[in-house]
C-alpha positions in Angstrom: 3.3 58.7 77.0 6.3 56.2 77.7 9.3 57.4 79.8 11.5 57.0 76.9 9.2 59.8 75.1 9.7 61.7 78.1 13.1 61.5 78.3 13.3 62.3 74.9 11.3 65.5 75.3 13.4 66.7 78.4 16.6 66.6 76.6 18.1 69.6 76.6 17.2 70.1 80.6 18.9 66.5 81.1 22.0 67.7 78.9 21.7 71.1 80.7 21.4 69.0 84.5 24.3 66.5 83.8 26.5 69.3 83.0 25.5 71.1 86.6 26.7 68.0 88.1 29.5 67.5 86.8 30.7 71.7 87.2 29.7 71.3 90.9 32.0 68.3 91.3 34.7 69.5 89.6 34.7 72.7 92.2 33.9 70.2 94.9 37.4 68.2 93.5 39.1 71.4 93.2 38.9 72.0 96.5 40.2 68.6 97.7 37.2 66.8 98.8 38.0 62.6 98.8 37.3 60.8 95.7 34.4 58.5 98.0 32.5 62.1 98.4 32.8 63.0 95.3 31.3 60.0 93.9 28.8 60.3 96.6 28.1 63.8 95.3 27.6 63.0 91.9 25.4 59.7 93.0 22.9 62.1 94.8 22.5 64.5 92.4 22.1 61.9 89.7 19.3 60.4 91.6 17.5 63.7 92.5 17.5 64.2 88.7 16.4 60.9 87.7 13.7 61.0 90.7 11.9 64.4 89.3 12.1 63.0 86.3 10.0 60.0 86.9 7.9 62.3 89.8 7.2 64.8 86.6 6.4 62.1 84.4 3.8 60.2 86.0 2.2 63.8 86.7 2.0 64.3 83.2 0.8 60.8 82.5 -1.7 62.0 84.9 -3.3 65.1 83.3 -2.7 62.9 79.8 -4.9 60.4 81.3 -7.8 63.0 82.8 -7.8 65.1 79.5 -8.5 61.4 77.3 -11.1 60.5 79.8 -12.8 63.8 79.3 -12.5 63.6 75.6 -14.1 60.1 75.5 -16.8 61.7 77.7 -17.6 64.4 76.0 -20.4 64.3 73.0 -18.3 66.5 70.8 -14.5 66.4 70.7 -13.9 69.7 69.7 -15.7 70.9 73.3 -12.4 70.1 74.7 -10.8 73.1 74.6 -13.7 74.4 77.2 -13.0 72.0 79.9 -9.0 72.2 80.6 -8.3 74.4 83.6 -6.4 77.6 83.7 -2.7 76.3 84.8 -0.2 78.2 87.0 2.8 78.0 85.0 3.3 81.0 82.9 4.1 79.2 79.5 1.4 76.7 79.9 -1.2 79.3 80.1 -0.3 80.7 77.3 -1.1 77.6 75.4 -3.8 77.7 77.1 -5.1 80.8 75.9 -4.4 79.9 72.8 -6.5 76.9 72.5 -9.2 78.7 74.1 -9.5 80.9 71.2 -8.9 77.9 69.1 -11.9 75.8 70.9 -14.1 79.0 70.7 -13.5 79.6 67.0 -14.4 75.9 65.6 -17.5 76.4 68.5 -18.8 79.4 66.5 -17.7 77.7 62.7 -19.2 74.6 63.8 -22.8 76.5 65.1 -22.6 78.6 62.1 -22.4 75.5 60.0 -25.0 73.5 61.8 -27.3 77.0 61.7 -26.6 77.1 57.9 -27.6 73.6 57.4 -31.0 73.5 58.9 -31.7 76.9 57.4 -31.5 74.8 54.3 -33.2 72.1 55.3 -36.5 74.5 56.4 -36.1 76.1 53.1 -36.0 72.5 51.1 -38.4 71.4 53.2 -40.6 74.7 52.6 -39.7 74.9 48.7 -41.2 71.4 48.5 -44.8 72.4 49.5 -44.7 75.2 47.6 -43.5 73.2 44.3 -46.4 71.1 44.8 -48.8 74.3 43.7 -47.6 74.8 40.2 -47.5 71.1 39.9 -51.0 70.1 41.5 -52.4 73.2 39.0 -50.3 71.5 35.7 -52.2 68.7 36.8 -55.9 70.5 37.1 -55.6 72.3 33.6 -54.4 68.8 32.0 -57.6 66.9 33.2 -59.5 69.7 32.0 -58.5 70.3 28.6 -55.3 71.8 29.2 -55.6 75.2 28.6 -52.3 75.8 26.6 -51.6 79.7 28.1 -52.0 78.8 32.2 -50.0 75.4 31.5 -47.2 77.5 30.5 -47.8 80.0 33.6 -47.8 77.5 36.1 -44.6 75.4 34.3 -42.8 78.8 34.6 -43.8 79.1 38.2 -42.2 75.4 39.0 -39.4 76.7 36.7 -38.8 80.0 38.7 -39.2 78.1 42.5 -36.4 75.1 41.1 -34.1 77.5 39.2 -34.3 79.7 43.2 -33.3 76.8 44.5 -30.4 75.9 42.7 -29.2 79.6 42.9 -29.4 79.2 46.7 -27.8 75.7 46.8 -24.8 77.7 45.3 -24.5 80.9 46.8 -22.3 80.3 48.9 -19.5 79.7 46.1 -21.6 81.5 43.4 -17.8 83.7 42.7 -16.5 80.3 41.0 -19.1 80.7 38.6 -19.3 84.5 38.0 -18.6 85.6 34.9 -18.1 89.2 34.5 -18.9 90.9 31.4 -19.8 94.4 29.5 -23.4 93.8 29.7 -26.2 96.0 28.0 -28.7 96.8 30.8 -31.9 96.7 28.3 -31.3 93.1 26.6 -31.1 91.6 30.4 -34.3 93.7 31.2 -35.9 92.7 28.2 -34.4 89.2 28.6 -36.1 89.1 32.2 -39.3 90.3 31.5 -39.7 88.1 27.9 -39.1 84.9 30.6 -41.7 86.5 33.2 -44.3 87.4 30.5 -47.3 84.7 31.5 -47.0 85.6 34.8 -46.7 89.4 34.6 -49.8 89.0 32.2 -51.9 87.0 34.5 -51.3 89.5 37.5 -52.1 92.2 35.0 -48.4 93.9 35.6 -47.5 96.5 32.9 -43.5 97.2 32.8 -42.1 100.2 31.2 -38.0 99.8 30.1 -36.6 103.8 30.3 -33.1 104.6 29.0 -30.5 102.5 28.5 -26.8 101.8 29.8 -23.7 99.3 29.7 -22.2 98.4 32.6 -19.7 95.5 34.2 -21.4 92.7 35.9 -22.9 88.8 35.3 -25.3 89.4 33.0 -27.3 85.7 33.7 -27.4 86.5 37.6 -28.4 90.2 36.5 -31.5 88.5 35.0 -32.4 86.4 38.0 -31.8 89.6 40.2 -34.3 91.3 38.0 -36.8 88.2 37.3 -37.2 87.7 41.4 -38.3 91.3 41.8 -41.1 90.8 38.9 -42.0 87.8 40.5 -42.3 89.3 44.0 -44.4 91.9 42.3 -46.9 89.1 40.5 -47.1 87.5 43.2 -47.7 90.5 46.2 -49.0 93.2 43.9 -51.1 92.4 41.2 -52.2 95.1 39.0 -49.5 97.3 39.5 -46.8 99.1 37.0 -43.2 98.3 36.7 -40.8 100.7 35.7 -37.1 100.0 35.2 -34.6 103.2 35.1 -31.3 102.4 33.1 -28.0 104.9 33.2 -24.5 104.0 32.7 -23.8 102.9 36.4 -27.0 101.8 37.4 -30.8 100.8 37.4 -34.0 101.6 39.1 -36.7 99.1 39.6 -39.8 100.9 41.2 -43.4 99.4 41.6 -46.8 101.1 42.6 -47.9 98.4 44.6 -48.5 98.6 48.5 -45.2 99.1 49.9 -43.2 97.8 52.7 -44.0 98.6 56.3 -41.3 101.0 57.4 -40.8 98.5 60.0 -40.0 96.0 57.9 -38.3 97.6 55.7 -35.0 96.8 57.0 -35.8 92.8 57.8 -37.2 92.1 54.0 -33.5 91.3 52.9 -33.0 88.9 55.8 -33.2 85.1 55.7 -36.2 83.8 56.1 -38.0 86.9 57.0 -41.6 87.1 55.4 -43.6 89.9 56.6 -47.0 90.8 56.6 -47.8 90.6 53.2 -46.2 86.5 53.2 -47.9 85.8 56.0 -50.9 86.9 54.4 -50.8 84.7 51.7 -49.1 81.9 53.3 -47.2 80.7 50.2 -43.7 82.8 51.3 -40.8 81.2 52.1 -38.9 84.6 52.9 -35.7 83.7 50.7 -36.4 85.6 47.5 -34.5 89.0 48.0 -32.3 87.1 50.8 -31.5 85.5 47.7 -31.2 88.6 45.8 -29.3 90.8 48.8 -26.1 87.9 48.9 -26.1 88.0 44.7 -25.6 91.9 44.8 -23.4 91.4 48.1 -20.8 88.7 45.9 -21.1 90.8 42.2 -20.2 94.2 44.4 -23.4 95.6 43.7 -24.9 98.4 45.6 -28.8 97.7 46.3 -30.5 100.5 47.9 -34.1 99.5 49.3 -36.9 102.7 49.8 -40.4 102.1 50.1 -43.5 104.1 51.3 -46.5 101.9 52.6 -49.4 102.4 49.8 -47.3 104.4 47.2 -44.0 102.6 45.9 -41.2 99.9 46.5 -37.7 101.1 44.6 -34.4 99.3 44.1 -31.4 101.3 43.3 -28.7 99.0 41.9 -25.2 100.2 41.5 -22.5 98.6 39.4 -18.8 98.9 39.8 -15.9 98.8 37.6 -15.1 95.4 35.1 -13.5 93.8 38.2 -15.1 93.1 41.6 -12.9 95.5 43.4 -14.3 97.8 45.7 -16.2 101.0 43.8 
């Protein structure tokens, strides 16, 4: 910082110190001091001033100086904030308090991001061996003859992982795409389970559709809600029944298959989290009701998990009103 920038930042202390000055020697005059002692008065005081000027100056050209030598030194800039000390003057430390909490907060956004990013990354990275199944099998059933009905079964599985993908590439700012409608519960039921069909055949899944019901929400998200729970259950619980529960304000999905742990019953929505029966089959990538817990999370759905090991798995989904207000 030049002096002139000082200066210029001091001056309503210089304006404030000049006018001392000159008060004290106009008493000093008043009382009939000699004109040589006044000037001698205001000539000291002057050069007090001027001298903690230039003493306060080179101070703070001082701690300017340290503070860029720590920020050159430092791997990430906005680690600054944790390395300035705690100073004694009252209105300093306020500042500094307040870029403590400034230097914390872009910490934590900047940890969050970087968290966010190689969650992404493992998912890519895990998504892109588990693509290479549906592909390696397309592959198989073409040098073979290519049986027309498991082409289309594995196609639909490489459909299903990239179209999971692409959801989860966008959650994040999946609101700027919503689109909020009076939907008829059935025709997205019917909708999902007419997309799953090869693979709900093949794993020998029956589905019964019970009631029926209208209710405010995205009706394509709706059907990738719904599509990732038929897929979960072809792919963990062959054999099983399906049976979907329609009402006016919400809808029951319930399975027959094994169940959830009751100690994992609370993780299974969690990123990444693949439990025993994904580690058993080593093809999980622990994102699918993730996936499906932030969709009903940004529609203002209610989900409601309940499962009992060996008898049932149920989702409870709840709609709200035509707008994404709070039910």
């Amino acid at each position: 910082m030049s002096f002139r920038d000082y200066l210029g930042s001091k001056a309503i202390a210089l304006c404030m110190g000049g006018i001392g000055i000159l008060y004290l020697t106009l008493i000093v005059w008043l009382c009939g001091l000699p004109l040589s002692l006044l000037l001698l008065l205001c000539f000291s005081g002057v050069l007090v001033l001027a001298l903690c000027l230039v003493c306060s100056w080179r101070r703070v050209n001082r701690r300017l100086g340290i503070l860029r030598n720590r920020l050159e030194a430092l791997p990430e800039r906005f680690l600054i904030g944790e390395t300035l000390e705690c100073p004694r003057d009252a209105v300093e430390r306020q500042y500094y308090l307040l870029m403590k909490e400034i230097s914390r907060s872009a910490i934590g956004a900047v940890e969050q991001a970087r968290a966010e990013k190689q969650d992404y990354c493992d998912y890519v990275e895990s998504w892109v061996h588990e693509i290479k199944t549906p592909l390696t099998a397309c592959s198989l059933i073409l040098a073979n003859g290519g049986n027309p009905s498991k082409l289309r079964r594995e196609l639909r599985r490489a459909d299903n992982l990239t179209e999971t993908i692409l959801t989860y590439a966008k959650i994040r700012e999946v609101e700027k795409d919503t689109q909020i409608s009076l939907t008829d519960l059935r025709t997205v039921c019917d909708q999902a389970v007419r997309q799953e069909m090869e693979l709900l055949i093949a794993a020998g899944i029956s589905v019964a559709i019970e009631g029926d019901g209208r209710v405010y929400t995205d009706p394509k998200l709706l059907v990738f809600i719904l599509k990732q729970l038929l897929i979960n259950c072809a792919k963990y619980c062959p054999d099983c029944r399906v049976r979907m529960e329609l009402s006016e304000n919400g809808l029951l999905f319930e399975d027959n298959g094994p169940g959830i742990p009751a100690h994992e019953l609370r993780r299974v929505t969690q990123r990444g989290f693949t439990g025993t029966a994904g580690r058993t089959r080593g093809e999980s990538t622990g994102m699918g009701l993730y996936i499906v817990s932030s969709l009903c999370q940004s529609l203002n759905i209610g989900m409601e998990l309940s499962s009992r090991e060996g008898e049932y798995t149920r989702f409870v989904f709840r709609f709200c009103g035509p707008t994404l207000q709070n039910c």
